[in-house]
DRENSEKOL-529440 format. One line per 10 residues: number of its first residue (from 0); for each residue z, x, y of C-alpha. Coordinates in steps of 0.05 Angstrom, whole numbers, always signed. Layout:
N
NUM) Z,X,Y ~ ...;
// end
This chain:
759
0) +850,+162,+113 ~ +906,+176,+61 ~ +861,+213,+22 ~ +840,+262,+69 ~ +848,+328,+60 ~ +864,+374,+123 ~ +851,+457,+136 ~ +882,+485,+190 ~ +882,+548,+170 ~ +834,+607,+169;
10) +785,+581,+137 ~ +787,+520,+198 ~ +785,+583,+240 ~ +732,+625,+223 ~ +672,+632,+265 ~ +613,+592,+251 ~ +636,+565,+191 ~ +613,+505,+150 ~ +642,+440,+117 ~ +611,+385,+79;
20) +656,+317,+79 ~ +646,+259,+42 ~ +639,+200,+90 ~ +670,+130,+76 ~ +650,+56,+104 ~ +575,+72,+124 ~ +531,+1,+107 ~ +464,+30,+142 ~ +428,+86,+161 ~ +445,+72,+241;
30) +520,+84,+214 ~ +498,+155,+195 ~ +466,+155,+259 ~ +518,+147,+299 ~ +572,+197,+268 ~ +523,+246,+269 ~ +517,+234,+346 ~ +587,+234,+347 ~ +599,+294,+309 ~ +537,+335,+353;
40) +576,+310,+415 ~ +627,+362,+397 ~ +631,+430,+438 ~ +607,+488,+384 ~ +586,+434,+334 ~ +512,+420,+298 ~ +515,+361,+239 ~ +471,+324,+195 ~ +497,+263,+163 ~ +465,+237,+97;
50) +463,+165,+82 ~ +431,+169,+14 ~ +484,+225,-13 ~ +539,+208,+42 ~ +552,+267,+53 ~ +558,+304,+129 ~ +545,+384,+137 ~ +563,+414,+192 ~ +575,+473,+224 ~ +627,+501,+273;
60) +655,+546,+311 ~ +709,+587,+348 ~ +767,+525,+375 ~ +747,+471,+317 ~ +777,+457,+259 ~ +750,+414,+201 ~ +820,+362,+214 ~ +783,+357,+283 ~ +716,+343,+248 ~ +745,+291,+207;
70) +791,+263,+264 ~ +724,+245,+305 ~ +691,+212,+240 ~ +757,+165,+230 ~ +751,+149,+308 ~ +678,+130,+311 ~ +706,+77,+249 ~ +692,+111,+188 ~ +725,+152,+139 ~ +724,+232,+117;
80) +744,+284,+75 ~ +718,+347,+38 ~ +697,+334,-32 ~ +729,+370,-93 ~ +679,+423,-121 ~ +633,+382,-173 ~ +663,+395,-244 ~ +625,+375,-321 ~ +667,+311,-344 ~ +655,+295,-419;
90) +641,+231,-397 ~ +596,+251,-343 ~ +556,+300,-398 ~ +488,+293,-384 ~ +440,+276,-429 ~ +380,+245,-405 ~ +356,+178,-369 ~ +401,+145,-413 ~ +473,+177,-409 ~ +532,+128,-393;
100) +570,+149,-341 ~ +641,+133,-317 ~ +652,+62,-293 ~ +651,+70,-217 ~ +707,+26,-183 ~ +668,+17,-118 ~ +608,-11,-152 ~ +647,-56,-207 ~ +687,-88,-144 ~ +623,-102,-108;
110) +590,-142,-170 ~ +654,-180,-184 ~ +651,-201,-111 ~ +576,-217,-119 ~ +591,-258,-183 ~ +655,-305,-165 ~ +610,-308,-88 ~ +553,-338,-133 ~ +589,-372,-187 ~ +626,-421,-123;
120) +566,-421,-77 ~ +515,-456,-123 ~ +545,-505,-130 ~ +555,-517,-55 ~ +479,-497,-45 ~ +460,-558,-93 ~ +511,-607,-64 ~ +484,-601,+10 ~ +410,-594,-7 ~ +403,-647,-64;
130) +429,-722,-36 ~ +418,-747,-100 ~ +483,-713,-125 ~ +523,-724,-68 ~ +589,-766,-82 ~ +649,-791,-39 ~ +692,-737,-5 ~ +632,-688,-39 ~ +644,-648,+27 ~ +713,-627,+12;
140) +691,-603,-52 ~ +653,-557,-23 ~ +692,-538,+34 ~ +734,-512,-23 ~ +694,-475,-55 ~ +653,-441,+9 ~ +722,-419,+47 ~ +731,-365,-13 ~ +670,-342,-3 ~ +656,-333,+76;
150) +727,-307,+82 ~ +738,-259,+8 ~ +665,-256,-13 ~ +639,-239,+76 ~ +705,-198,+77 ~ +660,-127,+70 ~ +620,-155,+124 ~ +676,-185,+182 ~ +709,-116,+170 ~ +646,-74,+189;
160) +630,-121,+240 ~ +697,-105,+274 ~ +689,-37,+264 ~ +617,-35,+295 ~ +644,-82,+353 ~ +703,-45,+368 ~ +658,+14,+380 ~ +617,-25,+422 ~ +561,-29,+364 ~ +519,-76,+325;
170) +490,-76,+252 ~ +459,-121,+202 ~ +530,-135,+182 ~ +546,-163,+250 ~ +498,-217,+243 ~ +514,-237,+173 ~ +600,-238,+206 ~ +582,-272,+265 ~ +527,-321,+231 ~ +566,-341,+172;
180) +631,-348,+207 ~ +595,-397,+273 ~ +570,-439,+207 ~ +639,-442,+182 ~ +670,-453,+234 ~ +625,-519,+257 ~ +634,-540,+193 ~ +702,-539,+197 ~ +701,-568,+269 ~ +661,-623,+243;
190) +698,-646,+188 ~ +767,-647,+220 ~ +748,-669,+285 ~ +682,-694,+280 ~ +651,-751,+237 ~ +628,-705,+173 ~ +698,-717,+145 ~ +688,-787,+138 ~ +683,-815,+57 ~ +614,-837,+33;
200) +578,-783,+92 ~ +515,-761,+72 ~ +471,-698,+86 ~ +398,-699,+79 ~ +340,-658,+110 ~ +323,-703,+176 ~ +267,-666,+199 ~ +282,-701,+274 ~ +323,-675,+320 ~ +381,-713,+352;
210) +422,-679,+400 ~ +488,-714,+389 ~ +490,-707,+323 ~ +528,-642,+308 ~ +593,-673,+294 ~ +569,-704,+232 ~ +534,-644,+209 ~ +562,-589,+153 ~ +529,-521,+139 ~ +571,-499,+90;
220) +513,-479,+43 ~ +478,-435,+92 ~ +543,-399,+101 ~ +557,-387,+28 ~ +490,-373,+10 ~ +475,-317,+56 ~ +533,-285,+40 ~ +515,-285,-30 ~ +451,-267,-23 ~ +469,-203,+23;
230) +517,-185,-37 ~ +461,-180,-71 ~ +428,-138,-37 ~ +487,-94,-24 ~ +505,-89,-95 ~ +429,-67,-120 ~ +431,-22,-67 ~ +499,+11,-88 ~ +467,+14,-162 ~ +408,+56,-143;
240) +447,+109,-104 ~ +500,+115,-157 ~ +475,+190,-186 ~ +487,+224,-132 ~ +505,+284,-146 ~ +493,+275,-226 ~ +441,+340,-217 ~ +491,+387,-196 ~ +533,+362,-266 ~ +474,+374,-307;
250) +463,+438,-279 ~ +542,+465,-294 ~ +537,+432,-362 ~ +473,+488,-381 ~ +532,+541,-377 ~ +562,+562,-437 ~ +639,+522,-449 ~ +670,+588,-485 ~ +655,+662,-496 ~ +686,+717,-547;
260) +716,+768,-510 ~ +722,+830,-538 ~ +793,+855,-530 ~ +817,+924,-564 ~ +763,+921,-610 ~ +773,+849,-635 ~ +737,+783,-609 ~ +786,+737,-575 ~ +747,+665,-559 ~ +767,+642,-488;
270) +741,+594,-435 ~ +679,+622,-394 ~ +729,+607,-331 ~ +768,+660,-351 ~ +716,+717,-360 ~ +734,+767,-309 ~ +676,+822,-277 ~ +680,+880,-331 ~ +700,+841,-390 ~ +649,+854,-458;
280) +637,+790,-488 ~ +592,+788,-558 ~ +532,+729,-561 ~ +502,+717,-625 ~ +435,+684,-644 ~ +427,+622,-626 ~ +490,+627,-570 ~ +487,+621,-501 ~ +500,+668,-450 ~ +568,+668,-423;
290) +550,+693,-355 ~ +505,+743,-318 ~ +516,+816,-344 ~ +480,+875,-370 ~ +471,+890,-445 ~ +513,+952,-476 ~ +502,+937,-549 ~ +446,+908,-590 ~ +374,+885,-585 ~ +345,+814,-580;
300) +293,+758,-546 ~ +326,+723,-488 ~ +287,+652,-485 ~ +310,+645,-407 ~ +256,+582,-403 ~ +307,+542,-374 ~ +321,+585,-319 ~ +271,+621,-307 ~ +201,+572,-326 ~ +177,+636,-370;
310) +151,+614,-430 ~ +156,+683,-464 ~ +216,+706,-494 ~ +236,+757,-462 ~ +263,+823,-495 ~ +337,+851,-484 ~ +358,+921,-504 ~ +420,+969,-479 ~ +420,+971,-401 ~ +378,+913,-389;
320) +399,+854,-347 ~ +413,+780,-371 ~ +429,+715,-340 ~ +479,+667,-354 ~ +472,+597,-393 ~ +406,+634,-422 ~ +400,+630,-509 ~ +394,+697,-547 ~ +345,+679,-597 ~ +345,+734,-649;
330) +396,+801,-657 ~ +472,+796,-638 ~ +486,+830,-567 ~ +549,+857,-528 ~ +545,+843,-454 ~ +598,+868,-401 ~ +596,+814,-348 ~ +574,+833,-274 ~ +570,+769,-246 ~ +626,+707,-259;
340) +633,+641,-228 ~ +607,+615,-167 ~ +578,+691,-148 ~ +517,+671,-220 ~ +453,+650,-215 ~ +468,+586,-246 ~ +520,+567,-198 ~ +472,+594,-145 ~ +424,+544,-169 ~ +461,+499,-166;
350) +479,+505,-93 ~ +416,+501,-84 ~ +396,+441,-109 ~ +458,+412,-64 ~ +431,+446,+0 ~ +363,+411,-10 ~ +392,+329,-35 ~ +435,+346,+31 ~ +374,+365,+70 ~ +333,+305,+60;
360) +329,+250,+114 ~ +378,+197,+114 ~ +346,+125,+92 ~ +300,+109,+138 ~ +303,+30,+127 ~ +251,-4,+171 ~ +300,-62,+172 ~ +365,-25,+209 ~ +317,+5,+254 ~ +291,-56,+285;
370) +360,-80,+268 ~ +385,-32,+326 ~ +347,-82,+369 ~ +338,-147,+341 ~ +423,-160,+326 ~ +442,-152,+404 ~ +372,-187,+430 ~ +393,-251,+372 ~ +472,-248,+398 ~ +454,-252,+471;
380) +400,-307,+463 ~ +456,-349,+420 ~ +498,-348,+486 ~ +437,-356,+536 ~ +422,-419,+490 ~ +488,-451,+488 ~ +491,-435,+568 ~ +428,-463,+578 ~ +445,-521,+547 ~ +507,-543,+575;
390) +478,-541,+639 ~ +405,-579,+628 ~ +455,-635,+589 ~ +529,-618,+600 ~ +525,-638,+522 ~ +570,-589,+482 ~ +556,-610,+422 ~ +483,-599,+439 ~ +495,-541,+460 ~ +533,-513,+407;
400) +492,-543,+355 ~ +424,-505,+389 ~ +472,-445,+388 ~ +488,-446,+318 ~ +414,-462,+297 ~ +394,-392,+326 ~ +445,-346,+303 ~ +433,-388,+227 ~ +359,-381,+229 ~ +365,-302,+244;
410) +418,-288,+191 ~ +382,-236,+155 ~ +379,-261,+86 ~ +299,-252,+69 ~ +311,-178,+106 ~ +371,-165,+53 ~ +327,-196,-7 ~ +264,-155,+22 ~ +270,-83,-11 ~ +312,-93,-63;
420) +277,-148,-103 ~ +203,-109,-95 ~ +246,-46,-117 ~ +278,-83,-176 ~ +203,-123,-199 ~ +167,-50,-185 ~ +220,-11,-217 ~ +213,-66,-287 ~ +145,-50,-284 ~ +154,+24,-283;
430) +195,+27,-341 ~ +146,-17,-380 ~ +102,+42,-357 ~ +142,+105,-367 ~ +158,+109,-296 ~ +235,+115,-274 ~ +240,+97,-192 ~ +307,+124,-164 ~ +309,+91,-106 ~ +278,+56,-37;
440) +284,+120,-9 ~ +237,+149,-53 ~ +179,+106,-30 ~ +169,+122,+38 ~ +149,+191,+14 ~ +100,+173,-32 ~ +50,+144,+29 ~ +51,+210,+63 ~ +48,+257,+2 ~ -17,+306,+13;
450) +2,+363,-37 ~ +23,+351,-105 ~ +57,+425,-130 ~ +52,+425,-205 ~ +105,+468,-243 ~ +60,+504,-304 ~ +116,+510,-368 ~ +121,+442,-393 ~ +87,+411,-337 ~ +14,+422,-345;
460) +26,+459,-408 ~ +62,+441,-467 ~ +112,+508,-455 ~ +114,+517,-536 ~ +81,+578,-559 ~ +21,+575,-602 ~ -26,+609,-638 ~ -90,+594,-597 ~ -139,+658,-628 ~ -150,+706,-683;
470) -197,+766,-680 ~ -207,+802,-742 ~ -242,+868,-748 ~ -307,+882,-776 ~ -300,+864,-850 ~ -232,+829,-849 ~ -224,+758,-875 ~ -194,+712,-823 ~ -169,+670,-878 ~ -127,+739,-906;
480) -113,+764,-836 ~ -73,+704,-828 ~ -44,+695,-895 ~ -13,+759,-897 ~ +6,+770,-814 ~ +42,+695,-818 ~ +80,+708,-890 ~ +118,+768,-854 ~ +124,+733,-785 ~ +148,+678,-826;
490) +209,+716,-845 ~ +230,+736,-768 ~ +269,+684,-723 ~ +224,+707,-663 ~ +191,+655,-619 ~ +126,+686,-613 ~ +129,+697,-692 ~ +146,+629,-709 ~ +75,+609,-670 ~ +48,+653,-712;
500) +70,+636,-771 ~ +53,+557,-759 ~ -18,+561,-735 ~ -29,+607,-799 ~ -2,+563,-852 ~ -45,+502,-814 ~ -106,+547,-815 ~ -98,+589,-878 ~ -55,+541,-916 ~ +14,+573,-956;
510) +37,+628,-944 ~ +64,+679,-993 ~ +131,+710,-1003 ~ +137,+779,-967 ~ +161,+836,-1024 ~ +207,+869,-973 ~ +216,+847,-892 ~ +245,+891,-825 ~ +251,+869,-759 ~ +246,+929,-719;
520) +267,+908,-653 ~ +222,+902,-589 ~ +169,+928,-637 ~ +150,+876,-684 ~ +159,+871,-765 ~ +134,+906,-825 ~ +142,+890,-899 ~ +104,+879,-964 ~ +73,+821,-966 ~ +19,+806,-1033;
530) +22,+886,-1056 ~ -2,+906,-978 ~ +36,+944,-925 ~ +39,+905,-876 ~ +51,+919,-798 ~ +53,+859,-738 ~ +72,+871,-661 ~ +57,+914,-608 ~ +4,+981,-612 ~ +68,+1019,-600;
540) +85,+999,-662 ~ +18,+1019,-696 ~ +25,+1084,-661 ~ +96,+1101,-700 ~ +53,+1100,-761 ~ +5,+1137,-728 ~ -57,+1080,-736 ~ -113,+1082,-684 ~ -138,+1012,-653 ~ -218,+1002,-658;
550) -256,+996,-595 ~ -277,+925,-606 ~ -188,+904,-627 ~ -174,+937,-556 ~ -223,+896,-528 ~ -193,+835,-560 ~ -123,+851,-547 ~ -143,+870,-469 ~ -187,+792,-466 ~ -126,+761,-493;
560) -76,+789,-439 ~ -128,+779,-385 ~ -121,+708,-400 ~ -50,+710,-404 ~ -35,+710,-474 ~ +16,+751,-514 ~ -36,+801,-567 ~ +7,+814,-629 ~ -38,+868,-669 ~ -28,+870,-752;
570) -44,+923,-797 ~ -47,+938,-868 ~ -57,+997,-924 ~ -58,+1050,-856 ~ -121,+1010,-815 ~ -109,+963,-756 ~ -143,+901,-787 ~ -142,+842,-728 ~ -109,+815,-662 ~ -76,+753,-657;
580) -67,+711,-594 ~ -4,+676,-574 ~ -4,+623,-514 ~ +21,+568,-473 ~ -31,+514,-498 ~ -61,+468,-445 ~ -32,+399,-455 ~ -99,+358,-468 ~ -79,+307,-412 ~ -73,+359,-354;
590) -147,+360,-331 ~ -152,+284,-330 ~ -81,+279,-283 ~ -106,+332,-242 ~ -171,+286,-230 ~ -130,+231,-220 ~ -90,+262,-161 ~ -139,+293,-126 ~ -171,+219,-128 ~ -105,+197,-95;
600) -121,+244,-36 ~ -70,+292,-66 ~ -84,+377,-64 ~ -58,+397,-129 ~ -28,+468,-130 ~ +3,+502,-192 ~ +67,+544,-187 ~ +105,+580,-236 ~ +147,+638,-259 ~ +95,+670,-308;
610) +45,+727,-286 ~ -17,+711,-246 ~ -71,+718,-300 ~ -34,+667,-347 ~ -28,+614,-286 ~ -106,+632,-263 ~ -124,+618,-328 ~ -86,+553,-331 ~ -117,+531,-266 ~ -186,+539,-289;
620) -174,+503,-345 ~ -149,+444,-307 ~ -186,+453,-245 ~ -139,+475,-192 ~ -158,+518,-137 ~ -90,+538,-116 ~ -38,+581,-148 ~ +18,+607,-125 ~ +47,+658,-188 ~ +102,+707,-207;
630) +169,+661,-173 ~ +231,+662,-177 ~ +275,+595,-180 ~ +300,+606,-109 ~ +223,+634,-87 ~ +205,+557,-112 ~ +242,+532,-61 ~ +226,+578,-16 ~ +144,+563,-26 ~ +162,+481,-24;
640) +187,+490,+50 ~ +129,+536,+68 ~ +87,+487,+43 ~ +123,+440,+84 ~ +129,+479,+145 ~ +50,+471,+149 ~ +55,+405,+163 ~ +46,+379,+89 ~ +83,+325,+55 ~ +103,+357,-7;
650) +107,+321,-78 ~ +130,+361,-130 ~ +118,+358,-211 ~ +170,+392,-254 ~ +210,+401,-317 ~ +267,+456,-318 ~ +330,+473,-291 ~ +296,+521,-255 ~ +254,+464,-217 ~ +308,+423,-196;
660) +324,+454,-134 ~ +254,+455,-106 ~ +235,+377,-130 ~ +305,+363,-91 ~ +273,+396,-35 ~ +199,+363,-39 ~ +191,+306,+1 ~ +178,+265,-67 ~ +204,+292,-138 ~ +177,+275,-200;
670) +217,+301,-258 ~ +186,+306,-336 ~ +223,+259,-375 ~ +215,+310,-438 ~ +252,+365,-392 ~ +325,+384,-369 ~ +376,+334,-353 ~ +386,+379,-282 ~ +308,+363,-265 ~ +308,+291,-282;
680) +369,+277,-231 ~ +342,+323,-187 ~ +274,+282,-187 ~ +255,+221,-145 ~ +214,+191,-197 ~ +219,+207,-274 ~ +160,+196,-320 ~ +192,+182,-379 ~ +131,+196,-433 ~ +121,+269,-400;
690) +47,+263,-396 ~ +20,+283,-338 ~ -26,+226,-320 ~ +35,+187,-301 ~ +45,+216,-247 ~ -11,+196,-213 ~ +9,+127,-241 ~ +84,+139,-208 ~ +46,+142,-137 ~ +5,+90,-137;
700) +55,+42,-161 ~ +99,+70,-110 ~ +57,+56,-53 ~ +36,-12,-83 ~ +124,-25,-82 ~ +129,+2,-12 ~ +65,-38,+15 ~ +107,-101,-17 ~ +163,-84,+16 ~ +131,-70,+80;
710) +100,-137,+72 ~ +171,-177,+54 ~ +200,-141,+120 ~ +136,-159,+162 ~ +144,-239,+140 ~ +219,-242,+146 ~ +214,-213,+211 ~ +156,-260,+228 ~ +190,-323,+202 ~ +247,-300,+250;
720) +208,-281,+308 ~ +177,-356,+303 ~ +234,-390,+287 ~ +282,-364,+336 ~ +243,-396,+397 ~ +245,-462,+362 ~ +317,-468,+344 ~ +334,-439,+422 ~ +293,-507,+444 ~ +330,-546,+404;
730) +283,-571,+357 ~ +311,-544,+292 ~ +382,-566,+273 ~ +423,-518,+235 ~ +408,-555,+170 ~ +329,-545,+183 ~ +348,-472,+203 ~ +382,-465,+136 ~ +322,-493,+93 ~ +276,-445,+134;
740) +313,-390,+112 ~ +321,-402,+41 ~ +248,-410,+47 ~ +236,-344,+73 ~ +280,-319,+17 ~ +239,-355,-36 ~ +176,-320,-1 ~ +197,-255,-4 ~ +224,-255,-76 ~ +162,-295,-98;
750) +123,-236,-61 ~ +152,-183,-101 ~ +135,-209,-164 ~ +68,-199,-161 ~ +93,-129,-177 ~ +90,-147,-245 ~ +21,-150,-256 ~ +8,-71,-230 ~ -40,-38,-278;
// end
């Protein structure tokens, strides 16, 4: 526990405090299990411990201190610490499904022990199971090569076996220990003692059982071969849980890396760490916000999509309030800083999407549950069988032999092989299909999942502006209404003006040169544009020049906003002469996924930051009943665990920053792979093509991989539950026990590739 670090000072003392640790040496979810129970044993003390992330919360009181906290974790056999605050590494820069990230030592360790395991067990495997290639002494040959591997290759295993026995507990790990290591060691007995030593011995499968025939019989390949195959497993399971905390990375690297500070009346570029409350800081077009502050200089359109889900610009002027690691799109602005480090709504954000991966339930693996069981019940009959045997036959080599037989024929190789092969065939075939599967964890959810909550911007729509309608007035061209609005919009850097200014040149072909341009801020533009005066933006704007708005424009404009769409009004010569919508457009695909999910059994219900009438009209378009409007990133959260207080299972569709907390919080996550880096790592399940229609595809193939691995678990478990009895009555020898269980092996891998044919 060198690396450890201790507080015993106030902050150790403060009432009802809270510490997250990092926890070291857990190899199952009954390991979380049982520090948590340790940890909850603790006057004043309420923990959860995370296997997935592991990670341990807890909370504390008045008399505990966090050395205390860690102290009972390094007693119960495992290790602790409190993590360093996450920090954006340039190597650990997100950007997307495929970013490299550091090399982690842990995980390179565990596949160089898988590879030299396999490299000098095959070898061994083929020796004892093929007679044809068995040659004089052939048994020290592979005594040689198996020792490496049941003592360096099992050495993760024997040490957590220790651990778990020293603490009067059992795991997976303690049958692999004490399996491999009884093999070994009769081996070893056998060919220094017994007759198995002897040149020109041969070892075949002899189906018959003789019971004084253990001193000429080797199991060398069962030994090395389930400890490779358990590496294996351990080492695809490492791989999967690698990205731990990769969302709270790509959520700091949104923030901006520097900021020029104003300082006596020149601009002096710092890092953002070192903005202070107070401090005026200038942001120019196309800049990100430094941090959260209020505007004293300038006007401009904030696109805060990111952040915020709005799809609408929104626009900034003296006194108004922005947020930090949002873009000013348009005018240069001067903003004195309110809000710096961890106090922003970024790094708020980004807490939260740490509160919720920590609040998730630790792995429940259906193997280490009936694990907790089945390792004790296999131990015990092992010794009731060699018992039982020495006094029916006083025979010890009988007896041992029958021994051995059980604890070989319950090593829990098909249970290792049993999730990660299905989650390595089903994950292949997502890929193929634009689905990205983080992990095993993620499947059990998808069974259970009732209510699918669909984010709106750049979920269901495709959270680009566009120009979906033009209304000219009685006697205006729609051809020149266009022509003449999109030349001037095409001059302004706006958002909503660049919509406008591509749907006209695709419906009214080029556009001319404007004369003379002016952006007249939170108003709109006006300009010549083919000999005309021309006016676009809001009526405001119309009003200036004193231009009334025909009965049948007002009705247009008020139509368009009832729907939710942004009206931008143009006039020319002194008469208001149309109104042009701008919108969110409907992705075309949205109706069909929403058919598919509700045919899943799924009650899809849209959420997003934009106002009620645009997500009503949304919903109607793609035939959801539900909608839950107007939130705020944190209110997303917030609506997830109502959702889930009702009893519901919660899956939740998303594609911004300001999504990742809540899919970390759904019971199942599926991220848009055309969205933020902090969403996709966030996510359970990314769908790579961003269509929505994959997501229904993502479930279904997700229950088809967890009804596989169900199915692998319920077989190995079978082959074991038959088995055991017969090896107990001595009429399996080890060998036979060791075929069996290859067999299973081959069964359950065979199994999972019929993954591979999911349509």
């Amino acid at each position: 526990m060198s690396s450890s670090t201790v507080h015993d000072g106030p902050i150790a003392a403060a009432a009802a405090a809270e510490v997250e640790l990092a926890i070291g040496g857990m190899t199952c979810a009954s390991c979380a299990a049982r520090i948590e129970k340790k940890l909850n044993r603790m006057d004043g003390v309420t923990a959860t411990v995370n296997y997935a992330t592991e990670k341990a919360r807890v909370s504390y009181g008045d008399g505990v201190r966090v050395a205390d906290l860690i102290a009972t974790v390094v007693k119960t056999g495992y290790t602790a610490e409190e993590p360093p605050p996450p920090e954006p590494e340039p190597q650990l820069r997100a950007a997307g499904p495929g970013a490299v990230a550091a090399p982690d030592p842990e995980l390179a360790a565990l596949r160089e022990r898988l590879l030299v395991s396999a490299a000098l067990a095959l070898p061994v495997v083929l020796l004892s199971m093929v007679p044809a290639l068995q040659f004089d002494n052939w048994q020290w040959l592979s005594l040689t090569l198996a020792a490496p591997v049941v003592v360096w290759g099992a050495l993760p295993f024997h040490k957590a076996a220790w651990t778990n026995a020293r603490h009067g507990a059992a795991t997976m790990d303690t049958l692999v220990s004490v399996g491999t290591l009884a093999a070994f060691a009769w081996s070893l007995w056998a060919l220094f003692f017994g007759h198995a030593g002897m040149p020109g011995m041969r070892h075949g499968f002899d189906l018959t059982v003789s019971r004084t025939d253990g001193s000429s019989s080797i199991y060398l390949e069962v030994a090395a071969g389930v400890v490779s195959f358990i590496l294996l497993g351990r080492y695809l399971e490492a791989r999967s849980k690698r990205k731990a905390g990769a969302a709270l990375k790509a959520l700091l690297e949104l923030g901006a890396k520097d900021v020029a500070v104003l300082r006596g009346g020149a601009e002096v570029r710092i890092p953002v760490a070192q903005l202070a409350v107070g401090d005026r800081f200038v942001v120019r077009p196309g800049e990100k916000i430094a941090t959260d502050g209020t505007v004293v200089e300038g006007a401009s359109a904030v696109d805060a999509s990111m952040l915020t889900g709005e799809s609408v610009p929104v626009e900034v002027s003296a006194g108004d309030s922005v947020t930090g690691a949002t873009v000013n799109t348009s005018g240069r602005l001067v903003v004195e800083a309110t809000r710096v480090g961890a106090d922003t709504q970024l790094a708020r954000m980004a807490h939260l999407v740490e509160e919720a991966q920590n609040g998730k339930a630790e792995v429940q693996r259906l193997a280490d549950r009936i694990a907790g069981v089945f390792v004790p019940v296999v131990l015990v009959l092992a010794l009731g069988t060699w018992v039982t045997w020495l006094l029916i036959t006083d025979n010890p080599t009988a007896a041992f032999t029958a021994a051995v037989a059980v604890l070989i024929i319950a090593c829990p190789c098909a249970l290792g092989l049993a999730t990660p092969t299905a989650l390595m065939v089903g994950t292949g075939r997502g890929a193929q299909l634009g689905i990205l599967i983080k992990g095993p964890e993620v499947l059990e959810s998808t069974r259970r999942v009732d209510t699918v909550v669909l984010d709106k911007t750049g979920t269901v729509t495709t959270g680009r502006m566009t120009l979906s309608a033009a209304h000219p007035a009685e006697g205006v061209d729609e051809r020149q209404l266009l022509r003449l609005a999109g030349a001037l919009e095409h001059a302004s850097e706006h958002p909503i003006a660049r919509a406008i200014a591509t749907g006209a040149a695709e419906r009214a072909g080029a556009l001319p040169v404007p004369e003379s341009f002016e952006s007249l801020a939170g108003l709109g533009v006006q300009g010549v544009v083919d000999g005309h005066a021309v006016l676009v933006g809001r009526e405001r704007l119309l009003a200036d020049w004193s231009i009334p708005l025909p009965a049948a424009l007002a009705q247009a404009r008020a139509a368009a906003e009832a729907e939710g769409g942004t009206a931008v009004l143009v006039a020319w010569d002194g008469e208001a002469r149309g109104v042009l919508t701008v919108a969110d457009a409907v992705k075309e695909t949205s109706a069909e996924a929403v058919s598919r999910l509700r045919a899943l059994g799924l009650t899809p219900v849209l959420l997003t930051g934009d106002n009620k009438a645009v997500a009503e009209t949304v919903a109607r378009a793609v035939g959801i009943d539900e909608v839950i409007a107007e939130v705020l990133p944190e209110d997303k959260v917030d609506v997830v665990r109502r959702l889930q207080a009702q009893g519901r299972t919660v899956a939740m569709v998303g594609d911004g920053v300001n999504d990742a907390a809540a899919l970390a919080q759904a019971d199942l996550g599926l991220a848009m792979g055309t969205g933020t880096d902090a969403a996709i790592e966030a996510g359970d399940l990314t769908l790579v093509r961003g269509d929505l229609r994959v997501a229904a595809d993502a479930i279904r193939l997700s229950r088809r991989t967890l009804a596989i691995i169900k199915g692998n678990l319920f077989w190995a478990f079978g082959y074991n539950v038959a088995a055991l009895p017969l090896a107990a009555a001595g009429l399996l020898n080890p060998m036979i026990a060791g075929a069996a269980m290859a067999f299973s092996s081959v069964f359950v891998v065979s199994n999972s590739l019929r993954l591979r044919t999911f349509r």
